[in-house]
Each structure stands twice: as structure tokens, then as C-alpha cells.
C-alpha positions in Angstrom: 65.2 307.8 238.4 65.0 311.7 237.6 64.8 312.1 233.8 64.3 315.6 232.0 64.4 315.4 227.8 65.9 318.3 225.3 65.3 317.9 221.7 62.8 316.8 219.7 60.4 315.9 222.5 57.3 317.8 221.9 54.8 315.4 220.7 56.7 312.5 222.6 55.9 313.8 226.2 52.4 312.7 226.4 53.5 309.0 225.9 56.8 309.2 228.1 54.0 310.8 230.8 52.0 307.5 230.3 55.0 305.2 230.8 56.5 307.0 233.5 55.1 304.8 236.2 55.9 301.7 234.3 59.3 302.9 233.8 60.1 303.9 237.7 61.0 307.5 236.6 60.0 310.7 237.3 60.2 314.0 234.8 61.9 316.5 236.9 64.1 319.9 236.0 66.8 318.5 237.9 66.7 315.4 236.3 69.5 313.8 234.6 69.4 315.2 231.0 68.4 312.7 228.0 69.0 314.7 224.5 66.4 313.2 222.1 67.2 313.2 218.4 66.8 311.9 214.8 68.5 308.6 213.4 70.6 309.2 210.2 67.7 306.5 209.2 64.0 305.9 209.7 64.8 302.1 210.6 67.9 303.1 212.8 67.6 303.5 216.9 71.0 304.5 218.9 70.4 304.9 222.8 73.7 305.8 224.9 75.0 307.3 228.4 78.5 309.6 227.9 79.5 311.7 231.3 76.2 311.9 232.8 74.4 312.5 229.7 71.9 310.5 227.6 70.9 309.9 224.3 68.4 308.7 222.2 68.1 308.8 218.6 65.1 307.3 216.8 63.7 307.2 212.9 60.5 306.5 213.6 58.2 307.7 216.8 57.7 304.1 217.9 61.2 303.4 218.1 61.6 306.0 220.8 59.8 304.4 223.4 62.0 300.9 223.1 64.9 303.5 223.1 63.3 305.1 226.0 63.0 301.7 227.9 66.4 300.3 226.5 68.2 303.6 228.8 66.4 303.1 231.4 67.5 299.3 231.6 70.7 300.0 230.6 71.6 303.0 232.8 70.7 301.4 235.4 73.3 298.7 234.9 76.0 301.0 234.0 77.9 304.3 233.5 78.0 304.2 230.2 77.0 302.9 227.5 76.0 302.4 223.5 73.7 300.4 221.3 72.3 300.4 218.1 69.6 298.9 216.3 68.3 298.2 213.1 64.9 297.7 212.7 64.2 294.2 210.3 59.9 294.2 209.7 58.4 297.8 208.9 55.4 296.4 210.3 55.3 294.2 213.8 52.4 293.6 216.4 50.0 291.4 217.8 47.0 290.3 216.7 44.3 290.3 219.1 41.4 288.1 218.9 38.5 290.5 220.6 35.7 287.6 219.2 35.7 285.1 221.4 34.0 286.0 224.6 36.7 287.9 225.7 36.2 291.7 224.5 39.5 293.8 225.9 37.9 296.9 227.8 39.2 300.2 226.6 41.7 300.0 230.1 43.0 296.6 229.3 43.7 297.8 225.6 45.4 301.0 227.0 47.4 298.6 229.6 48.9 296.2 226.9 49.7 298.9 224.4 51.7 300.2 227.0 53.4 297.1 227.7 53.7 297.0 223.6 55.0 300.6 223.5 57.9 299.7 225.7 58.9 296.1 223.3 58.6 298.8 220.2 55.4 297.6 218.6 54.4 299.8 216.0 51.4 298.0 214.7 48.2 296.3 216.7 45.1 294.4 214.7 41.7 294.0 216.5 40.2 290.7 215.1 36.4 291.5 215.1 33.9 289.3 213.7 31.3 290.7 215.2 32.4 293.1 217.9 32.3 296.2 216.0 29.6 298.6 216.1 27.1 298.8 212.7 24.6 301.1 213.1 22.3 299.6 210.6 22.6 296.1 212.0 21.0 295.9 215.8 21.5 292.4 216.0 25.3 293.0 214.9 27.4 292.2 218.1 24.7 292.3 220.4 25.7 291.2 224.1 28.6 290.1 222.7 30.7 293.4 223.9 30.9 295.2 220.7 33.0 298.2 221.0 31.4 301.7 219.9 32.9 303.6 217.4 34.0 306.0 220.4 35.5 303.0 222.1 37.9 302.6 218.9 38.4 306.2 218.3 39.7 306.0 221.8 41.7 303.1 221.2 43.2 304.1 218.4 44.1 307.8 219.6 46.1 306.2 222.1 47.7 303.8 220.2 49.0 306.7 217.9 50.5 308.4 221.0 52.9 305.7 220.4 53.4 306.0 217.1 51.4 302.5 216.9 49.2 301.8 214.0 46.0 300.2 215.5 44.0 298.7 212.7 40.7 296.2 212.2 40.6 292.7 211.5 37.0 291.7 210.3 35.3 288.8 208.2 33.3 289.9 204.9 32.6 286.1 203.9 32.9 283.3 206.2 33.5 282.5 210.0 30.3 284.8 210.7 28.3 282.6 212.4 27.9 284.7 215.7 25.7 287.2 213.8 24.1 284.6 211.3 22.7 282.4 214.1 20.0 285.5 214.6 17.0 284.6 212.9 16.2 287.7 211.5 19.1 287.8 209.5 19.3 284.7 207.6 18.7 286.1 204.4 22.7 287.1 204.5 23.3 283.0 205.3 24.8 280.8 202.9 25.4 278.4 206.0 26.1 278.4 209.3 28.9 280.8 209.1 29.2 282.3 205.3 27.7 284.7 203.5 25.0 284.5 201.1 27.4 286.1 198.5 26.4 287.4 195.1 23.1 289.1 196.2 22.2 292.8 196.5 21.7 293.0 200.1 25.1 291.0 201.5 26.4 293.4 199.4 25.7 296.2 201.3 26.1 294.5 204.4 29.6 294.1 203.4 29.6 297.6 202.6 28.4 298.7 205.7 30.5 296.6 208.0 33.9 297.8 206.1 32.9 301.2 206.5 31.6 301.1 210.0 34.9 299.0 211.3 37.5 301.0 209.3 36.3 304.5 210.3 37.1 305.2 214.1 41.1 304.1 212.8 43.7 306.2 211.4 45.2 304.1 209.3 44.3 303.1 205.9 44.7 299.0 206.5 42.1 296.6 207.0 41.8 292.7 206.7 38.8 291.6 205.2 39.3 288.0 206.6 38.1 285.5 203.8 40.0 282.2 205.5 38.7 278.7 206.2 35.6 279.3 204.0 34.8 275.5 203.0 31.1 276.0 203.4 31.3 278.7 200.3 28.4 278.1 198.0 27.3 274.6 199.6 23.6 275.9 201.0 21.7 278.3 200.2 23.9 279.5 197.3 23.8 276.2 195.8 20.0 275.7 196.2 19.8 278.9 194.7 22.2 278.7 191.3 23.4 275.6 191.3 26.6 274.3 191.9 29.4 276.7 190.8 33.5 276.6 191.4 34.6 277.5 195.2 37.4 279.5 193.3 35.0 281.4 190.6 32.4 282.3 193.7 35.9 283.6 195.5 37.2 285.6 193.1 34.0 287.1 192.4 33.3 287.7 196.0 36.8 289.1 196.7 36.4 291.7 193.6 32.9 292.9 195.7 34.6 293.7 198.5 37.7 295.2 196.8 35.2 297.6 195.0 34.9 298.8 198.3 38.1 299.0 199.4 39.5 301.0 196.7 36.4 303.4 197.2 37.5 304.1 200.7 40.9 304.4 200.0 41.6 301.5 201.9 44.5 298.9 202.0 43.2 295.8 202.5 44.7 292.5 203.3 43.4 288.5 203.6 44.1 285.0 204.6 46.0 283.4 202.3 44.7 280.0 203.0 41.3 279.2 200.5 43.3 279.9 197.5 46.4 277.9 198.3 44.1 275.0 199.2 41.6 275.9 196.3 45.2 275.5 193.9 45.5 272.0 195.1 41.9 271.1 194.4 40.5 270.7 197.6 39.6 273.4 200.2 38.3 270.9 202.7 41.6 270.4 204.6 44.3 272.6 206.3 46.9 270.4 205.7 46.6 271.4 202.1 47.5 275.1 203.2 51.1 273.6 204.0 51.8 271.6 200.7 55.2 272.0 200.1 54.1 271.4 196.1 51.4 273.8 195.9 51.5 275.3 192.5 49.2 278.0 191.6 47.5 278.1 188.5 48.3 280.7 185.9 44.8 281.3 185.6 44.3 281.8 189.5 47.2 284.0 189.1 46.1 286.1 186.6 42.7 286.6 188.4 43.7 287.7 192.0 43.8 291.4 192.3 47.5 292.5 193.1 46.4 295.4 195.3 45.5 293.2 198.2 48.3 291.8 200.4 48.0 287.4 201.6 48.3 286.9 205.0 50.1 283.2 205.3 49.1 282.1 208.9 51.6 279.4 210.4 51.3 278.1 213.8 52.9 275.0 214.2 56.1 274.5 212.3 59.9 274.3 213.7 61.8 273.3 210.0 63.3 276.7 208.4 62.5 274.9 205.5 59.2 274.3 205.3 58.2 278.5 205.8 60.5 279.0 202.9 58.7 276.6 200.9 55.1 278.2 201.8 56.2 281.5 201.2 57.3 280.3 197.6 53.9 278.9 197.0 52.4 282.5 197.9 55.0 284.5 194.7 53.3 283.1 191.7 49.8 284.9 193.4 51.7 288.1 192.6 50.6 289.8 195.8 52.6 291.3 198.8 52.8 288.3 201.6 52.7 289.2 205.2 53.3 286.4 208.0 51.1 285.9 210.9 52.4 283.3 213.5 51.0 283.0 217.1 51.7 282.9 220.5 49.5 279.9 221.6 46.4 280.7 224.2 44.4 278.9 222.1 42.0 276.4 223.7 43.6 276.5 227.3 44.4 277.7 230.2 47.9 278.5 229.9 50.2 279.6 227.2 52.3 276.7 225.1 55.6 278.3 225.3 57.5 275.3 224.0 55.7 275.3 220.9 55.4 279.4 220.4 58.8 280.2 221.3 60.6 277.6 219.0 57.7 278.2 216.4 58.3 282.2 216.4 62.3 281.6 216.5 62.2 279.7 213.2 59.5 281.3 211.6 60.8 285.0 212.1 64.7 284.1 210.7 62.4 282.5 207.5 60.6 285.8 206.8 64.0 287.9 207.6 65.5 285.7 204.7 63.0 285.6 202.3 62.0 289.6 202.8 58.8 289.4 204.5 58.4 293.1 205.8 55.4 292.6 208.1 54.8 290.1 210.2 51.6 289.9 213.1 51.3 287.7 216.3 48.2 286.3 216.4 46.7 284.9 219.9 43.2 283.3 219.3 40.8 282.9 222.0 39.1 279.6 220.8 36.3 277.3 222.2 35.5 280.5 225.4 39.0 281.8 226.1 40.0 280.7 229.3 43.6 282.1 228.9 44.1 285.5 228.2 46.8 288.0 226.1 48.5 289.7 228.8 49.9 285.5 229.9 50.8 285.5 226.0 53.6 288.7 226.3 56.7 286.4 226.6 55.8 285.9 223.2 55.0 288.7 222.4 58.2 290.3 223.9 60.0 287.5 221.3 58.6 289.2 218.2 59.5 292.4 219.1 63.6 291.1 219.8 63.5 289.7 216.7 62.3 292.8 214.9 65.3 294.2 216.1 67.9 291.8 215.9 69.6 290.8 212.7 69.7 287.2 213.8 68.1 285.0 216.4 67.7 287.1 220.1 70.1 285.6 222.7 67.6 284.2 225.7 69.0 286.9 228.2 68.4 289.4 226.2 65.1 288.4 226.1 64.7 288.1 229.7 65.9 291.3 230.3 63.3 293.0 228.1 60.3 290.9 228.9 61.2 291.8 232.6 61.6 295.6 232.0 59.0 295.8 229.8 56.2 294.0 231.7 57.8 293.9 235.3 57.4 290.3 235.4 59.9 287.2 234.9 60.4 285.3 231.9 60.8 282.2 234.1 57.2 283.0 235.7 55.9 283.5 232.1 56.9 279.9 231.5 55.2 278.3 233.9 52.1 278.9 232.6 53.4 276.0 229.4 53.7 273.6 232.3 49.7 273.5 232.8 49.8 271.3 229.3 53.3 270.0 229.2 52.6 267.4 231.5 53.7 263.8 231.1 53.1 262.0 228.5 53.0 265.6 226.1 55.5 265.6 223.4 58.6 267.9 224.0 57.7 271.2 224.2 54.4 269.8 223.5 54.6 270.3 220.2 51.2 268.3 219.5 49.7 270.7 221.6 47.9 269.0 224.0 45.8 270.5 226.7 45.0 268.6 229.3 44.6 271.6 232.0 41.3 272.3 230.3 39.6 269.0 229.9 41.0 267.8 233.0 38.8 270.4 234.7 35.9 270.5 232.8 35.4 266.5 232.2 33.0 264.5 234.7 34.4 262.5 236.9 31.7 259.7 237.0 32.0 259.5 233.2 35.8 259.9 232.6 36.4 260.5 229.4 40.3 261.2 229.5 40.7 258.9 232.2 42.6 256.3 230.4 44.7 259.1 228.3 46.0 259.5 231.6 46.1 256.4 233.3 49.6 255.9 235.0 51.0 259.3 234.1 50.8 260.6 237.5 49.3 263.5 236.8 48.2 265.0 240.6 51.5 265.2 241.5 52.7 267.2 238.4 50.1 269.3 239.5 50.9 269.6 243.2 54.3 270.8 241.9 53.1 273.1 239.5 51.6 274.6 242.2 54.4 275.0 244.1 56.1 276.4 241.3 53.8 279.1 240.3 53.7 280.2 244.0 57.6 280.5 243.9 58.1 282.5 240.6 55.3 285.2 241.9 55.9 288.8 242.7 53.2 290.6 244.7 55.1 293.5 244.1 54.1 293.4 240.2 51.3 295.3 238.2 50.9 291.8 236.1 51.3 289.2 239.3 47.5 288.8 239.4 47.7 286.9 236.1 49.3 283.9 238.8 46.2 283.6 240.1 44.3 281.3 238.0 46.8 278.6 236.7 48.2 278.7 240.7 44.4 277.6 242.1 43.9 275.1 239.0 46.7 273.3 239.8 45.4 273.6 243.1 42.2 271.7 241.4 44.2 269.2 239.5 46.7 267.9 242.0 43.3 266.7 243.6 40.9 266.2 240.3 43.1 265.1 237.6 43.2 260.9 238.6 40.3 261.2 241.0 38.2 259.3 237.8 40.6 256.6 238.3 40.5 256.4 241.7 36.9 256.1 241.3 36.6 253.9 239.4 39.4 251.7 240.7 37.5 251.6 244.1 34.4 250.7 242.5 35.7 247.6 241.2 37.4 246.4 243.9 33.8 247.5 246.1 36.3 249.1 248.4 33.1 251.1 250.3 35.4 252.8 252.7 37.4 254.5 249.7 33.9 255.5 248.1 32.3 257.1 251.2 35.2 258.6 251.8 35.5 260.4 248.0 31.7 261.2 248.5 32.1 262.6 251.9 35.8 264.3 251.8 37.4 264.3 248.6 34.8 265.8 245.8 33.6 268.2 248.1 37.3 269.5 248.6 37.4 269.5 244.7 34.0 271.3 244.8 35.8 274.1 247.1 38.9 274.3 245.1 36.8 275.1 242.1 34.7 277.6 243.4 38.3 279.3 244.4 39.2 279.1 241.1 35.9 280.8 239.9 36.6 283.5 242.0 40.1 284.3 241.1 39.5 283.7 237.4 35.9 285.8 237.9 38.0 289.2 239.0 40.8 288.4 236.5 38.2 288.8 233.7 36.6 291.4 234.8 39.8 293.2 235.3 40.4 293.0 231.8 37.6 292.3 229.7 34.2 293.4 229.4 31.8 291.3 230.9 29.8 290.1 228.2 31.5 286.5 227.6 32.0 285.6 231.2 28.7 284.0 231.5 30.0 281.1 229.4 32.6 280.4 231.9 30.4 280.7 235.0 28.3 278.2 233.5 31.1 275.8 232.7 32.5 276.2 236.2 28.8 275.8 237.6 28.5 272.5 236.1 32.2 271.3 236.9 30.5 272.2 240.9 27.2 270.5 240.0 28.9 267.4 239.1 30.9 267.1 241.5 27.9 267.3 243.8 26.1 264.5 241.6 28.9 262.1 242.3 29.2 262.6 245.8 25.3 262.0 245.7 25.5 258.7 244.0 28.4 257.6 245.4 26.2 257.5 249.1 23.4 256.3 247.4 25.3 253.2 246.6 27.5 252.6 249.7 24.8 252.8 251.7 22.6 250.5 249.6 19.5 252.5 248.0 20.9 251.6 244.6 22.7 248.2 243.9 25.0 249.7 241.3 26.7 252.9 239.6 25.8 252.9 236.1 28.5 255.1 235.4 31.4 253.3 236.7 30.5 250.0 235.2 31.2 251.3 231.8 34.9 250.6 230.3 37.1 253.4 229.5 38.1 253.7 226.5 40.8 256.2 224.9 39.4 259.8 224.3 41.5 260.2 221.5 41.8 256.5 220.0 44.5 257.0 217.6 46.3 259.7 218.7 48.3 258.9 221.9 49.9 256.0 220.1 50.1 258.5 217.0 52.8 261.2 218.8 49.7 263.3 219.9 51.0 263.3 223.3 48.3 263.4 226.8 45.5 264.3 224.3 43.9 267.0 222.9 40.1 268.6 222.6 38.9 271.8 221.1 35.7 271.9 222.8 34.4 272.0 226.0 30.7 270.7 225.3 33.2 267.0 224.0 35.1 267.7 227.5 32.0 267.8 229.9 29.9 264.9 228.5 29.3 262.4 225.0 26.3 262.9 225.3 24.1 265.7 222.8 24.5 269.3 224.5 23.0 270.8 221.2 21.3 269.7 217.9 22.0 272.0 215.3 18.8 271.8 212.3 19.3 273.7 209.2 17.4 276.1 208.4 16.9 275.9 204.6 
């Protein structure tokens, strides 16, 4: 398609340049003409086709590029043609979680924020505990893939050719404890992961890390972090002064770092969470985030700054009601709330669809209702990050309808944009939700269990999960999983590499998922014939399926992240490989008699999660791989102080 742009077009062209390959068009003098324009208001976008001609009209310079990708999907479907929007957040984007393992290279940021461009994003936030360059702080991020302050700049210059407002996300008090664990700078540790707050030189640390992660960015925002802080003042701090109230050390902490703030001319934000579970007198417990009864305290009130906006993070809920009755608990704080929800790569190797989608949907009409003007997609990378954001921009493509739809999207619609914004299917998006929503899961697994990871990583002479999913018939869901990734694929497609991974681990599955079972159901019944032949034919296979899956999940990383991080995952794979070798090993030394018995498979299995998949927590769930691969001690963790 042959497109050439009169109007207001100057400092749009080096974006529409950047999408023109994404887009399938071509600037040309001949092309057909699009007149480019302003809305009669900022939050208004009107895209048409009359005789031959196009139009778009925007408020704000991010809404041009959705415009710009609304007429090319639309005129290729007709001869004509209107549409208006109205946009409902002033602020929408994702939140990416850059602290994980898996740093986005400068490329891979510049290749979503096109995809983001397109959905009409106009906000990004770079969660960095520790990836951020501070030049007074060597041990800061070190081979963990900080970014430089030129690699932000960078970032953030192209962002703005968007009209995208590409901002930091950092931690000035807990959830630090990637830095901390370096010796020589335990005098800033309270514990494991918080600050040693109150003294002179955490002070200045906090000083220096607002400074050094707020200055490569345009824009004046910045979270400060401050969430799941339980720790606060319970070691160091408390041998130190003595036991004070979580909520007074807070407070006092909070007013340190807004000292800063305000002296940078900064707009900061932070997770709501400690002081909604401080109101309800116990921060040791998520749950207490999501009391319905919350009430806060006049005198918690009255001692918050107002000049700081509260981030209330929700994940998991599907009842309207229950966001309406958070968001009520966040007025009597008296500061401007902001939602952050999620698209769910947390802890796997897919992406729970079932749970984001329905999750998002209801969430997103709550804030609409109740005036929330910004709301964030968050997409944390916990416990390694096997998945990755790019699987996540279904979801993402969700927000984005919503921020311009009065109501709920219509599911075509959203097909049709995810599709021309990303050149890939929304049916081949959600397959990736069916390498956890297995049988047994809850619908839409909704208790989020992930059996794609610990099904890989758990030993199959041990078998941990083994009895979670004993008569589920979980190789074959795998074999057609398989089969079903292979069939929604398009090799055609800048994104169809992301197929690669969850295609060859349910190529692993359909072969490792019951082969603990089969084990040990062989082993009872002293069925040698079935043993050599695992030793001999089937772990090996297993062994080679893996080390495909390596391979393809080796150059996926690479092709989007830095390498720093990958390591973790080699090592994992290595010892899924290593034990499979074990087996097959001790499997021949028994069948052919040089040991009279395998410890291993004598032992009963029991239920990984006891109480839980009689408790409506579906196949099972487990947030960390060292729990997956063995119960036995992979680390002992001695405090320091």
C-alpha cells in the first residue's frame, strides 16, 4: 500500500518511517493521499476513507499511530469508511519487569514499542531494581545487564518518537536483595532485601539511585517502589534502635525519599500495598491488601504526603465488585490511585490467558467507573523468567482496546487489532494458556497453576508432582498441544519464532510429564523389560527433546534479551539432562543386578501440594524451581548480623 501524508506530519514522519515495514506500506509521491489533522479534542481520534482520500485526526501524538494502523486495517477492508474514538485512561502501558534475568536489549525494547506504538500506548515503565546504571555503586547491577544511562537515553528517545512516555520503576526500600547479597555493601542491609533506613549513608544511596535512574528519561515520573516490605525494621534496624512501628519507620522513610523527589522536580508514585495492610494491623499477608473492610486510620491519613500517587496492584480478581471496594479503601489515603493489573508470564512458560484476559476485562470497566485515569500492565518475570513479554501482547493488545472503548472491547475487534498490530493470531496467542490449563486446572485456571514448568524441571526418579498428576493424562494433552501450536504458526511472521519454545516443550512433555509414574509403576510390579527399556530408549529420547528445547529457547533469549540471566536457565536445563542421564544409569544398574534396589522408587509419593488440589488449587502450583528440581537443601541462607 502506497501512502503519502499532507498536514501536520512534520514531526510524525520519523515514526510512520519506523512502522512502515510493520505496516506493509510504502511512502511514495504517488501514493494515495492521507490528510493528517487535529481532533476538536486532545482525547478524540477520527480515522476515515471518502473518494480515495484519507484522514486522520488525532489530539495527542500517540493517538496518531493507532489512527495510522486503524486505516491501514480498515482501508484495506473497504472503500470507505469512519470511526471515532475516545480515549478513557490519560495514561496506559505496560509495565516491564527488566529484573529478573531477563534484561530487554535496546533492539527488543525498540521492537515492542513498536508493536505498542501501533495498539496506542502512550506510556511504558522499566521495573529496575537493580538494572540501572549508578556510577558510585560498582557492585550496583553488576552482570546482571544493567542498562547505561546511554542505553536509556536511547530508549527513551525512541519511545518519544511515539509520543510514548517511557519512565523508571525502581525500589528505594525493600525487594533489594540482588544488590544487598554483595558483601561489601551490607552496611545499607536491614535484611535480606530492605534497606537499612534511617541512617546517613542509605540516605544518599537513595539519593543517588533516584537521580541516576530518573535522569536519561524525559519525563518527570518515577515509582519509588516501597511494596511487600514485611522485613522493615526486623534486623539490623531493630538490633540497632529497638523495636519501632512498621508504619512510623514507613512514613519516615517515605518523607526521605520524597525530599528528594520534590528536589528533582519529580512525580513520584508507589505501591499501595504496606499501608493498606499496615491499616489492618498486620503487614505479613497479601490477603490483607484485598480486605474488602480496610479502613484507614485518620492518623495514617493525615500523615501520607498527598503529592505521591498509590499504585493498587490486582492480579487475580474476576468480581466488579471487589476492585470497587479496593479502590474505596485507597480515598480516605487522600492520594491519586493508579491501577496496575497484569498479564500473567509469571512463573511459567506460557502466558495464563484465562485468568489475564477475564482479570483485565473486569478490572479495566472497575477503574472506567470509578475514574481511575492511569492504569499499567504489569508482566513480572519471577523465579528466572522462562516466558517472555512479546508472548504477553494479547494482553497487552486488551488494555490498549479498552483504553479506547467506552465499554468492554468485542472479541473480534480484538482479534483484528492484536493481528494487525503484531502480525500474529489471537488464536496462536492462546495457545500459549494451554501449557498450564491442563486437566485438572480450574477454568481458565484461575488458581494459576503451572505445571509446564515443574513438569520439566522436577526429577524423574524423585517425583515430586507425580501424584498431583496421577490419572490426569497429562502426555497426551501435551502431544496435542503440540500439534496445536504447530497448526496456529505462521513462518511468514516477524513474532512466529516466539512458537518455538512452548511447540518443543510440549514436545518434552507428551514424553516426560507421566514418565515418573511409569517409573515407578514398573518398579513395583519388577517389570525389568519396561525398566531397561526407559533406561535404554525412553529418558534418552527425553534427554534429546530437552537439549532441543535448550536450543530454541537459547536463540529466543538471545534474540531479545541481553545475555546476562541466561546462565540460570542453561543450568536448570543442564541438570533436567543430567538427571535424566542419572536415571537411565541407575535404572541399568538395577536390571542388571549390581544394585538390589532403587532407593528412590521405593519411597511413597505423596501430594506436592497437600492441601491444595482438594482445596480448588487445580494441577498444582510452585514458585520456585530449586522446590521443583529436588527436596533436598540447594542453599542455606546464614544471616549475617
Amino acid at each position: 500500500m502506497k501512502l503519502r501524508f499532507e498536514g501536520q506530519v512534520e514531526q510524525l514522519l520519523p515514526g510512520i518511517k519506523l512502522l512502515a515495514s510493520d505496516l506493509g506500506i510504502e511512502l511514495h509521491e504517488d501514493g494515495a493521499l492521507v490528510r493528517v489533522g487535529s481532533s476538536p479534542a486532545e482525547n478524540e481520534l477520527e480515522i476515515g476513507l471518502e473518494n480515495g482520500q484519507g484522514y486522520v485526526r488525532y489530539g495527542k501524538k500517540h493517538q496518531f499511530f493507532r489512527g495510522l494502523g486503524l486505516f491501514v486495517q480498515h482501508s484495506r477492508l473497504h472503500d470507505s469508511f469512519n470511526l471515532r474514538e475516545k480515549q478513557q485512561f490519560e495514561l496506559v502501558g505496560p509495565m516491564f519487569d527488566l529484573s529478573r534475568n531477563a534484561v530487554l536489549t535496546v533492539d527488543g525494547f525498540k521492537l515492542m514499542l513498536n508493536k505498542l506504538a501501533l495498539m496506542g500506548m502512550n506510556s511504558v515503565m522499566l521495573y529496575m531494581e537493580d538494572t540501572y546504571e549508578v556510577s558510585s555503586e560498582p557492585y550496583f547491577g553488576y552482570m546482571r545487564g544493567r542498562y547505561s544511562h546511554a542505553e536509556l537515553r536511547e530508549i527513551d528517545d525512541y519511545a518519544d518518537l511515539f509520543g510514548i512516555e517511557a519512565f523508571p520503576s525502581i525500589q528505594t526500600l525493600a525487594h533489594l536483595e540482588e544488590f544487598l547479597k554483595w558483601q561489601t555493601v551490607w552496611h545499607y542491609r536491614d535484611t535480606k532485601g530492605a534497606l537499612l533506613v534511617g541512617e546517613e549513608r542509605t540516605n544518599k544511596l537513595v539519593e543517588n539511585m533516584i537521580e541516576a535512574a530518573s535522569s536519561p528519561f524525559r519525563s518527570r515520573k518515577i515509582h519509588v517502589g516501597m511494596d511487600e516490605a514485611e522485613e522493615l525494621g526486623r534486623g539490623k534496624y531493630l538490633d540497632k534502635n529497638g523495636y519501632g512501628s512498621r508504619f512510623d519507620i514507613m512514613a519516615a522513610h517515605l518523607d526521605t525519599v520524597l525530599s528528594v523527589t520534590r528536589r528533582l522536580g519529580l512525580k513520584p508514585m508507589i505501591w499501595s500495598d504496606m499501608f493498606l495492610k499496615l491499616a489492618v494491623g498486620n503487614a505479613g499477608t497479601e490477603s490483607n491488601y484485598y480486605d474488602q473492610n480496610t479502613t484507614i486510620p485518620e492518623e495514617m491519613a493525615r500523615r501520607i504526603p498527598k503529592d505521591v500517587d498509590m499504585v493498587y496492584w490486582d492480579y487475580v480478581h474476576t468480581e466488579p465488585e471487589h476492585y470497587e471496594r479496593v479502590i474505596a479503601n485507597h480515598r480516605p489515603l487522600g492520594c491519586n490511585v493508579v491501577f496496575a493489573g497484569a498479564v500473567w508470564i509469571f512463573n511459567t512458560f506460557g502466558v495464563n490467558y484465562g485468568l489475564s484476559l477475564g482479570a483485565t476485562d473486569v478490572a479495566l470497566q472497575a477503574c472506567k467507573k470509578e475514574g481511575i485515569r492511569e492504569v499499567y500492565a504489569t508482566m513480572w518475570g519471577d523465579d528466572g523468567n522462562e516466558s517472555n513479554p512479546f508472548a504477553a501482547l494479547l494482553g497487552l493488545q486488551l488494555y490498549a482496546e479498552h483504553a479506547y472503548t467506552e465499554g468492554s472491547p468485542a472479541s473480534d475487534r480484538l482479534a483484528e487489532r492484536v493481528k494487525l498490530c503484531t502480525g500474529i493470531e489471537a488464536n496462536a496467542f492462546l495457545q500459549f494458556k494451554y501449557l498450564d490449563e491442563t486437566p485438572g486446572s480450574e477454568p481458565n485456571n484461575s488458581k494459576q497453576s503451572n505445571p509446564s514448568k515443574f513438569l520439566l524441571y522436577q526429577d524423574v526418579l524423585l517425583g515430586q508432582f507425580d501424584k498431583q498428576i496421577e490419572g490426569l493424562e497429562m502426555n497426551a494433552h501435551y502431544k496435542w498441544l503440540e500439534s496445536q501450536i504447530r497448526a496456529h504458526r505462521n513462518p511468514s511472521a516477524e513474532l512466529d519464532y516466539l512458537f518455538d519454545v512452548p511447540e518443543k516443550l510440549s514436545a518434552v512433555l507428551k514424553l516426560k510429564s507421566e514418565c515418573g509414574l511409569s517409573l515407578k509403576r514398573a518398579y513395583d510390579m519388577k517389570d525389568m523389560d519396561a525398566l531397561r527399556h526407559a533406561a535404554t530408549t525412553e529418558l534418552p529420547a527425553i534427554a534429546d527433546a530437552v537439549r532441543q528445547l535448550r536450543g530454541a529457547h537459547r536463540t529466543q533469549w538471545l534474540r531479545m534479551f541481553k545475555p546476562f540471566g541466561w546462565e540460570v536457565l542453561d543450568i536448570r536445563y543442564g541438570g533436567v539432562v543430567n538427571r535424566l542421564e542419572t536415571a537411565s544409569f541407575r535404572l541399568l544398574d538395577y536390571v542388571e543386578g549390581r544394585i538390589d534396589r532403587i532407593e528412590e522408587l521405593e519411597q511413597e509419593r505423596l501430594l506436592f501440594n497437600a492441601t491444595n488440589r482438594f482445596n480448588n488449587k487445580g494441577v498444582g502450583w510452585c514458585s520456585y524451581y530449586y522446590r521443583m528440581a529436588s527436596p533436598n537443601v540447594f542453599f542455606h541462607v546464614i544471616n549475617p548480623f
